[in-house]
PDB file of N, CA, C and O in Angstrom:
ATOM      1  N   UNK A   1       0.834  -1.162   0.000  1.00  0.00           N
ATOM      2  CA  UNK A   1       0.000   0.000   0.000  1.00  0.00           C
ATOM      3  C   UNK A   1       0.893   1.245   0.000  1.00  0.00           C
ATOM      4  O   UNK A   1       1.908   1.219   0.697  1.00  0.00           O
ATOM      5  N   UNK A   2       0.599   2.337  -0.727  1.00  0.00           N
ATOM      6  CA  UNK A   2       1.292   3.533  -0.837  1.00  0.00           C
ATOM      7  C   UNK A   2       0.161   4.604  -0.322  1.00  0.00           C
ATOM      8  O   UNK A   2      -1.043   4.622  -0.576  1.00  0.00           O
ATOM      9  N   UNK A   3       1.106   5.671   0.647  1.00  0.00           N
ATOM     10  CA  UNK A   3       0.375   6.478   1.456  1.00  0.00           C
ATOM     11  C   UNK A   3       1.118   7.315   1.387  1.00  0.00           C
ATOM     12  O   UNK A   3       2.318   7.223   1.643  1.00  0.00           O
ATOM     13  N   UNK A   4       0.277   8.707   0.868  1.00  0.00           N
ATOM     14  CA  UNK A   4       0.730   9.844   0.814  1.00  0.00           C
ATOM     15  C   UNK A   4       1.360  10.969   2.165  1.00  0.00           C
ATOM     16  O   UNK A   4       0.660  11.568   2.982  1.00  0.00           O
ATOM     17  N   UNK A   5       2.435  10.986   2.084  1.00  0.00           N
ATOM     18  CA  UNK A   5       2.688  11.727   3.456  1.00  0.00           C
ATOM     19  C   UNK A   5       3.139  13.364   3.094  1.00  0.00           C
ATOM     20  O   UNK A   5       4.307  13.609   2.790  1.00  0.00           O
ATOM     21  N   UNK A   6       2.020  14.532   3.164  1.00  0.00           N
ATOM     22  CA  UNK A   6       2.594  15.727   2.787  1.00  0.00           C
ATOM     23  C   UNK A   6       2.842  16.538   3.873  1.00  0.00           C
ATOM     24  O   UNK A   6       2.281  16.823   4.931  1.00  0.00           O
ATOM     25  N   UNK A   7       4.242  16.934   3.063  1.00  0.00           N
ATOM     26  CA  UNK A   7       5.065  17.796   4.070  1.00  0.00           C
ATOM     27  C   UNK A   7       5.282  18.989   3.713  1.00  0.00           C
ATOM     28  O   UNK A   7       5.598  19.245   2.551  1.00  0.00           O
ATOM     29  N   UNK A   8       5.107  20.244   4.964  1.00  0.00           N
ATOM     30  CA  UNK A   8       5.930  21.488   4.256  1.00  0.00           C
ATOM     31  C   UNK A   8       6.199  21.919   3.488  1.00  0.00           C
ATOM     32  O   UNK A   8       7.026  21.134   3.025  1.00  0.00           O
ATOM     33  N   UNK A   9       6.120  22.971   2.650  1.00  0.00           N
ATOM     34  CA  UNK A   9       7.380  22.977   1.740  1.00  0.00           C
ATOM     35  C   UNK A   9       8.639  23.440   1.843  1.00  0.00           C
ATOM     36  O   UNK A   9       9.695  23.228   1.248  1.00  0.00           O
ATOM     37  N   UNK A  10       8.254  24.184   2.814  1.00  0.00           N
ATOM     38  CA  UNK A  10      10.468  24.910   3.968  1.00  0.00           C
ATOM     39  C   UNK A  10      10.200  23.738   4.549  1.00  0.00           C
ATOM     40  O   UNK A  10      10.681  24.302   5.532  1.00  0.00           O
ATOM     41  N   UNK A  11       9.937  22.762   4.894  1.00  0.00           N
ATOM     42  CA  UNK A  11      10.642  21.082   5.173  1.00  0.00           C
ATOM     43  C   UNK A  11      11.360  20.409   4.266  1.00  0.00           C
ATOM     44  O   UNK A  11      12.380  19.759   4.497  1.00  0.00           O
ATOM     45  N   UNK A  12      10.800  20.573   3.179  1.00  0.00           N
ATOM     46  CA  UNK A  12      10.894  19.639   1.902  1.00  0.00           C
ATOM     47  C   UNK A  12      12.273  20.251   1.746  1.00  0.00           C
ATOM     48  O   UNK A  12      13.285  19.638   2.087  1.00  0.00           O
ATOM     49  N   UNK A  13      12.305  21.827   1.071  1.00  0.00           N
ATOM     50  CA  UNK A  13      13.643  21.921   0.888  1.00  0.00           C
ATOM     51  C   UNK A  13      14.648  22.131   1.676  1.00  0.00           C
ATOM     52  O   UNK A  13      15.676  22.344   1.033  1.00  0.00           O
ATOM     53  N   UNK A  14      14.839  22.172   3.275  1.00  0.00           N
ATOM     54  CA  UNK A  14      15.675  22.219   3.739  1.00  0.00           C
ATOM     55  C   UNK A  14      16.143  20.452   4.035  1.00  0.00           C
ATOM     56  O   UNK A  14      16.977  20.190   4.901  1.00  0.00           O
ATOM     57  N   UNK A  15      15.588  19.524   3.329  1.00  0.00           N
ATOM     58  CA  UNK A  15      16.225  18.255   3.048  1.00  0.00           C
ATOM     59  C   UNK A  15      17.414  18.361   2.485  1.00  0.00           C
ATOM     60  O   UNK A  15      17.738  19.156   1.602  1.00  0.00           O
ATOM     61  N   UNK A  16      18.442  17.085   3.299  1.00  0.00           N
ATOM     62  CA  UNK A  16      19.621  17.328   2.705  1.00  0.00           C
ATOM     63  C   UNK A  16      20.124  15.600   1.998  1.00  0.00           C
ATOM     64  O   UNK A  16      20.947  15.206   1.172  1.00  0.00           O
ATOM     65  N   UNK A  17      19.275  15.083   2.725  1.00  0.00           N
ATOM     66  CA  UNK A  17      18.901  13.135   2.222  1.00  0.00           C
ATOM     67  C   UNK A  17      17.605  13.083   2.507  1.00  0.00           C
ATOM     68  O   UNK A  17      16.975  13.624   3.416  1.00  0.00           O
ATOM     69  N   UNK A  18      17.139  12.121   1.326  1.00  0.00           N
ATOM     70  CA  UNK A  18      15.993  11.059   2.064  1.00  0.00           C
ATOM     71  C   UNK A  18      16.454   9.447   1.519  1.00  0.00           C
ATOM     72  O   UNK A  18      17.232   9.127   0.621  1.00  0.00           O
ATOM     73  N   UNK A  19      15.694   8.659   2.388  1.00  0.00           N
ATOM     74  CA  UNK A  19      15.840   7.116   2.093  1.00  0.00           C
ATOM     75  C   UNK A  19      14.659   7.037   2.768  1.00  0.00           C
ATOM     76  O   UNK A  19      14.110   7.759   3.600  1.00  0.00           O
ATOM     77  N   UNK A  20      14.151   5.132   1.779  1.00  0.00           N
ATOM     78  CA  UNK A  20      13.089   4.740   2.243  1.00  0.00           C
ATOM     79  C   UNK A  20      13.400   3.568   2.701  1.00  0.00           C
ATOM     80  O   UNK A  20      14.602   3.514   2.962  1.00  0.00           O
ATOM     81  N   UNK A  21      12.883   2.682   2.894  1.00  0.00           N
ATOM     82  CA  UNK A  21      13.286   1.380   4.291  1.00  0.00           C
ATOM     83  C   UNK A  21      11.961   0.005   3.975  1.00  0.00           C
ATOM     84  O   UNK A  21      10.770   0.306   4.059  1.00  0.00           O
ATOM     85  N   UNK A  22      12.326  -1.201   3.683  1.00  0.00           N
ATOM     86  CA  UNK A  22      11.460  -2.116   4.189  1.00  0.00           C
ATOM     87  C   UNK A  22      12.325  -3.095   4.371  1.00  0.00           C
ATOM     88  O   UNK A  22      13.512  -3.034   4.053  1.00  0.00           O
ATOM     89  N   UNK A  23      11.754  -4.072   4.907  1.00  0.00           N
ATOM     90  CA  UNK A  23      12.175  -5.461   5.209  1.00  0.00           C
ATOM     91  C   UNK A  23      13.313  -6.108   4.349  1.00  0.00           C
ATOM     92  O   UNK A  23      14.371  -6.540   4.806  1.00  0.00           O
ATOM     93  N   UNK A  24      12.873  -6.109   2.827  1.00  0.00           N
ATOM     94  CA  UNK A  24      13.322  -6.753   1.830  1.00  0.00           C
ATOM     95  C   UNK A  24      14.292  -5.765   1.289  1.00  0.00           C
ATOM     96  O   UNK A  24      15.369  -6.351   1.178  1.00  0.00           O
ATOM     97  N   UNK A  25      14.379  -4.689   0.953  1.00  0.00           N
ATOM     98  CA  UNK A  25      15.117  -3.927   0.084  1.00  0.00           C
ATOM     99  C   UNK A  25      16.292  -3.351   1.386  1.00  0.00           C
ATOM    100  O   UNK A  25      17.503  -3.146   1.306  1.00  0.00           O
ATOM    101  N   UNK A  26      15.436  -3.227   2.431  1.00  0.00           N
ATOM    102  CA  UNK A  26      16.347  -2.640   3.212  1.00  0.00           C
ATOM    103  C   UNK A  26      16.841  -0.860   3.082  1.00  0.00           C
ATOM    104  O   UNK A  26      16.348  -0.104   3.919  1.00  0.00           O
ATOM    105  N   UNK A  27      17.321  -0.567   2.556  1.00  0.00           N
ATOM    106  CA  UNK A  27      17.416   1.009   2.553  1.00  0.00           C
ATOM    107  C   UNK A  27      17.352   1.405   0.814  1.00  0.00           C
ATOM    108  O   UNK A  27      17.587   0.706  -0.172  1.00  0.00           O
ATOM    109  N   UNK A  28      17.006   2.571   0.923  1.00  0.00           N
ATOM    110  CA  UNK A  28      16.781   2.967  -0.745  1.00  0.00           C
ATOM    111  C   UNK A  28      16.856   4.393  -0.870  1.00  0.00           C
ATOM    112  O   UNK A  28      15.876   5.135  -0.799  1.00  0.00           O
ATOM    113  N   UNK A  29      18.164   4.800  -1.078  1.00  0.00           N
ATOM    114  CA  UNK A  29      18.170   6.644  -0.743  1.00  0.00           C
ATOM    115  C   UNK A  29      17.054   6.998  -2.270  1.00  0.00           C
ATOM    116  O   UNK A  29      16.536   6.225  -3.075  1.00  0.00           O
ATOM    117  N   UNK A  30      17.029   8.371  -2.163  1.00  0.00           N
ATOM    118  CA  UNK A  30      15.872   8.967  -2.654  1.00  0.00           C
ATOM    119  C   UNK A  30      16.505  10.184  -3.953  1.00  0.00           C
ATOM    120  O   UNK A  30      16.142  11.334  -3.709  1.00  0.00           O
ATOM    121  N   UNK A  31      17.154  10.067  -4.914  1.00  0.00           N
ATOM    122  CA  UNK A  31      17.651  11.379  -5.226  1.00  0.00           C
ATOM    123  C   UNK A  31      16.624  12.726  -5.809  1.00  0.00           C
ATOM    124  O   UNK A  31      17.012  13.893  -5.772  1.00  0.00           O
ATOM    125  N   UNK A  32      15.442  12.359  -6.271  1.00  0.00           N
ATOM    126  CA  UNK A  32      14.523  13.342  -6.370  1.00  0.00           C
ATOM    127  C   UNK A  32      13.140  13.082  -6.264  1.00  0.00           C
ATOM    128  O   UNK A  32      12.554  12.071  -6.651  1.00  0.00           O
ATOM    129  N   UNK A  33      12.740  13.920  -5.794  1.00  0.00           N
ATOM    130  CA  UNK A  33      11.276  14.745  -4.518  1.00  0.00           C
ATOM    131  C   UNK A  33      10.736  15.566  -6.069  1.00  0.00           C
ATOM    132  O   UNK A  33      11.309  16.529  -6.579  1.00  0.00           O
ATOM    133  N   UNK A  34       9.169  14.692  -6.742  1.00  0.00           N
ATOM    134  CA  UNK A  34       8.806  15.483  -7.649  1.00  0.00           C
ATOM    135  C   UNK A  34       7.692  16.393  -7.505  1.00  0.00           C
ATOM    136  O   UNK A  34       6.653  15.773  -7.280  1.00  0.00           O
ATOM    137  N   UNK A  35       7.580  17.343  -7.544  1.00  0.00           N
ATOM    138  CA  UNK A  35       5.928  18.046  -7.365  1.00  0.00           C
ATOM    139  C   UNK A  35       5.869  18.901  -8.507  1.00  0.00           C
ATOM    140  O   UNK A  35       6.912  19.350  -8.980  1.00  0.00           O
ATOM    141  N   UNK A  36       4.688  19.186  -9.027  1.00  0.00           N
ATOM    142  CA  UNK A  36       3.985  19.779 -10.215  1.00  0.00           C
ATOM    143  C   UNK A  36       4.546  20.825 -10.647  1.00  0.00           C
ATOM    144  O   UNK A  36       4.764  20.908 -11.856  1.00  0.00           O
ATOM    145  N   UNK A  37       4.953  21.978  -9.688  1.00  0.00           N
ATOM    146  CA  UNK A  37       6.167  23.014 -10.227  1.00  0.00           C
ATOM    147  C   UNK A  37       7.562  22.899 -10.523  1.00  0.00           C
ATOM    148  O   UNK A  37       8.292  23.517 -11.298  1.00  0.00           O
ATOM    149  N   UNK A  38       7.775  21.880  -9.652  1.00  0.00           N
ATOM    150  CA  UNK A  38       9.721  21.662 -10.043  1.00  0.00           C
ATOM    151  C   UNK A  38       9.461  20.625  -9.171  1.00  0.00           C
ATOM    152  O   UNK A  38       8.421  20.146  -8.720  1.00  0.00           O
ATOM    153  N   UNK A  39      11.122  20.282  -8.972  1.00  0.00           N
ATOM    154  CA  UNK A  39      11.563  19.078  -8.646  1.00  0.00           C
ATOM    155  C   UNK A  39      12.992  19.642  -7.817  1.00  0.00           C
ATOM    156  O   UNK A  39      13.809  20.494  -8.166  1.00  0.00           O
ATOM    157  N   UNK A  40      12.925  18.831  -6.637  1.00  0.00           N
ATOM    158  CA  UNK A  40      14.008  18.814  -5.213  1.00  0.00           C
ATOM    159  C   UNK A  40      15.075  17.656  -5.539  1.00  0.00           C
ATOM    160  O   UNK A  40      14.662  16.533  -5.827  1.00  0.00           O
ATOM    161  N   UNK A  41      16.111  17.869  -5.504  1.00  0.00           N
ATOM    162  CA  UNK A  41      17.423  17.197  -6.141  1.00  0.00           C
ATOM    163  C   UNK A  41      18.381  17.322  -4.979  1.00  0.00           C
ATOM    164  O   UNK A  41      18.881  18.398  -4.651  1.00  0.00           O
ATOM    165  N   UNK A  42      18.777  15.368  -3.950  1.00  0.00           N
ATOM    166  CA  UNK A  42      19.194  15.989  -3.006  1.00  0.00           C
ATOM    167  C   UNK A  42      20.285  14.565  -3.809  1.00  0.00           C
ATOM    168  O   UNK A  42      20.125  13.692  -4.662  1.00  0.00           O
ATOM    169  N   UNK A  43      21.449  15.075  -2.845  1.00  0.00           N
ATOM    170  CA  UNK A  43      22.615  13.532  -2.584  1.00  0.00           C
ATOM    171  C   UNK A  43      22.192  12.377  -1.957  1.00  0.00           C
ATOM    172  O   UNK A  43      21.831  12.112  -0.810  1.00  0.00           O
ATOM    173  N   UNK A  44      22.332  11.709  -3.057  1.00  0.00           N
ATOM    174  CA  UNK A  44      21.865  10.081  -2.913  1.00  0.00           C
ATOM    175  C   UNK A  44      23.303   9.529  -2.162  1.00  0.00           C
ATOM    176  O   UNK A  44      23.392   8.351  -1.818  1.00  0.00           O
ATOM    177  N   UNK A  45      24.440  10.523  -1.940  1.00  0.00           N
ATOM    178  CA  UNK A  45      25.532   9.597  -1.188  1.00  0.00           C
ATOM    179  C   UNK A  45      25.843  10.359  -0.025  1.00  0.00           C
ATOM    180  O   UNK A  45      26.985  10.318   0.431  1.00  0.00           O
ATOM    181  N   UNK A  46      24.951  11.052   0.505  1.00  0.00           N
ATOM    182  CA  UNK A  46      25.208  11.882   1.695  1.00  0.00           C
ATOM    183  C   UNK A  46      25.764  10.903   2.780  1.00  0.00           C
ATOM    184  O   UNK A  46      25.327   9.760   2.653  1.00  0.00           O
ATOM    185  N   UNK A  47      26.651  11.102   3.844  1.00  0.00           N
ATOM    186  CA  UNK A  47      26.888  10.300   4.769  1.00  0.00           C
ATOM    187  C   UNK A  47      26.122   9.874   5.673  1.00  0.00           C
ATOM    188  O   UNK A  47      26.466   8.759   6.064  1.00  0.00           O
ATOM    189  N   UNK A  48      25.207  10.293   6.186  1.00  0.00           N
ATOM    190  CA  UNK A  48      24.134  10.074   6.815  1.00  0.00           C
ATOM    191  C   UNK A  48      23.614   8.899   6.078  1.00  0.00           C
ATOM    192  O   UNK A  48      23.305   7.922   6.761  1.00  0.00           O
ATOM    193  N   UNK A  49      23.475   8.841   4.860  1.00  0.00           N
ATOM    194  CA  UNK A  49      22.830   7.432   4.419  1.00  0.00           C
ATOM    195  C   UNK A  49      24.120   6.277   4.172  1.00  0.00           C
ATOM    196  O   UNK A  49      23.944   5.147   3.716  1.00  0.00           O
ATOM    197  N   UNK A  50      24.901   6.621   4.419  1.00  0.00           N
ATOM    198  CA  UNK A  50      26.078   5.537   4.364  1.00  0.00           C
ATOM    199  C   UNK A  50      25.679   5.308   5.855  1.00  0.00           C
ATOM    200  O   UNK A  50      25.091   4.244   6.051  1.00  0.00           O
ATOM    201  N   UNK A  51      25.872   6.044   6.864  1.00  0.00           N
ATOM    202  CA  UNK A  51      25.930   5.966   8.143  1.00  0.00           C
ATOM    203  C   UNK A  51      24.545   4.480   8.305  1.00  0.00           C
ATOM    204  O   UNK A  51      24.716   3.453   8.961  1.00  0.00           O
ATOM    205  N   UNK A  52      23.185   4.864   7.435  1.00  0.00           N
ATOM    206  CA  UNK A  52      22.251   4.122   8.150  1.00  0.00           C
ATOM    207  C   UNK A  52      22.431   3.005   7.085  1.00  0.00           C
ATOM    208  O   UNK A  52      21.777   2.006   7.387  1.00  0.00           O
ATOM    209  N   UNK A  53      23.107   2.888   5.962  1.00  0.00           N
ATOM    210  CA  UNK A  53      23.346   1.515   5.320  1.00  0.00           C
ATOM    211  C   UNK A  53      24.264   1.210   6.354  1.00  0.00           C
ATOM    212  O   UNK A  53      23.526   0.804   7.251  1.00  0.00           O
ATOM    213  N   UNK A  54      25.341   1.162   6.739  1.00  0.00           N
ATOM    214  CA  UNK A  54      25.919   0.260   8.008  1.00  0.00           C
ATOM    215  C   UNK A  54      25.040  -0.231   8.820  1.00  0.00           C
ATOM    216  O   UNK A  54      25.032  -1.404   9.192  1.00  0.00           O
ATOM    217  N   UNK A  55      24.331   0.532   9.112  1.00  0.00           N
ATOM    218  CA  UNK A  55      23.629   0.169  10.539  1.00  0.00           C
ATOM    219  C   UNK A  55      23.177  -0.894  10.207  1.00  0.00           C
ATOM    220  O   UNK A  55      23.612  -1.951  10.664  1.00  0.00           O
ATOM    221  N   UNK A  56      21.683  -0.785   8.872  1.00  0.00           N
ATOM    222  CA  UNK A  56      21.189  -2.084   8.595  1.00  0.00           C
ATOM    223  C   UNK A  56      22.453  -3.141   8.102  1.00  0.00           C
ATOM    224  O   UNK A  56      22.554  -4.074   8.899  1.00  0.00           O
ATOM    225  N   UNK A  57      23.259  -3.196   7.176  1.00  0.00           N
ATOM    226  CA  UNK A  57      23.850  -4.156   7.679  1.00  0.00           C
ATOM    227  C   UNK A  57      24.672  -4.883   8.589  1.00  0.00           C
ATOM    228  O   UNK A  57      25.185  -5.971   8.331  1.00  0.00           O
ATOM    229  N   UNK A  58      24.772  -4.338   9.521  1.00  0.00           N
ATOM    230  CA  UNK A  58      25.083  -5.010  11.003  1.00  0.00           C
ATOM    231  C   UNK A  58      23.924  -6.009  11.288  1.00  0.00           C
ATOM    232  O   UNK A  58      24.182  -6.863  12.137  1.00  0.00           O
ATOM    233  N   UNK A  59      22.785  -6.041  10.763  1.00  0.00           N
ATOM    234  CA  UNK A  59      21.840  -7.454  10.748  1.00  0.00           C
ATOM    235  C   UNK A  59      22.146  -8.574  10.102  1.00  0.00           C
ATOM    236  O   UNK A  59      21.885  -9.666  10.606  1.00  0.00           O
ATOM    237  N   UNK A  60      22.669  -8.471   9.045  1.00  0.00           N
ATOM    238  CA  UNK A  60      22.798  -9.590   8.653  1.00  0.00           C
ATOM    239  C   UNK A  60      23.446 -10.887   8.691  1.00  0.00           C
ATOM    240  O   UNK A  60      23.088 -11.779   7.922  1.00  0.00           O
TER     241      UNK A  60
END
C-alpha cells in the first residue's frame, strides 16, 4: 500500500537526504522529490545514508 505523506514545503527543501526502508530492500536513498512546479534534487551519497546503510547491515 502507498500512502501519501505531505510535508511542508520549507521542510521539503531544507532536506539534505531522504531514504526509504522495508524489510526486503532494506534502505533505498531517494535522489529526487517530484511536485507539479519543479523538482528537489538531493545527494543520494550523503553520509548520513552511508551511516544508516551500516547500521542495517550489522543485521545480517
Amino acid at each position: 500500500m502507498v500512502v501519501e505523506n505531505l510535508c511542508p514545503p520549507n521542510f521539503v527543501k531544507s532536506l539534505k537526504a531522504i531514504a526509504s526502508n522495508n524489510c526486503v530492500i532494506k534502505l533505498v536513498s531517494l535522489h529526487t522529490i517530484s511536485k507539479r512546479s519543479n523538482n528537489l534534487t538531493v545527494h543520494s551519497s550523503h553520509p548520513a545514508l552511508e551511516k544508516l546503510q551500516s547500521y542495517f547491515s550489522s543485521f545480517d
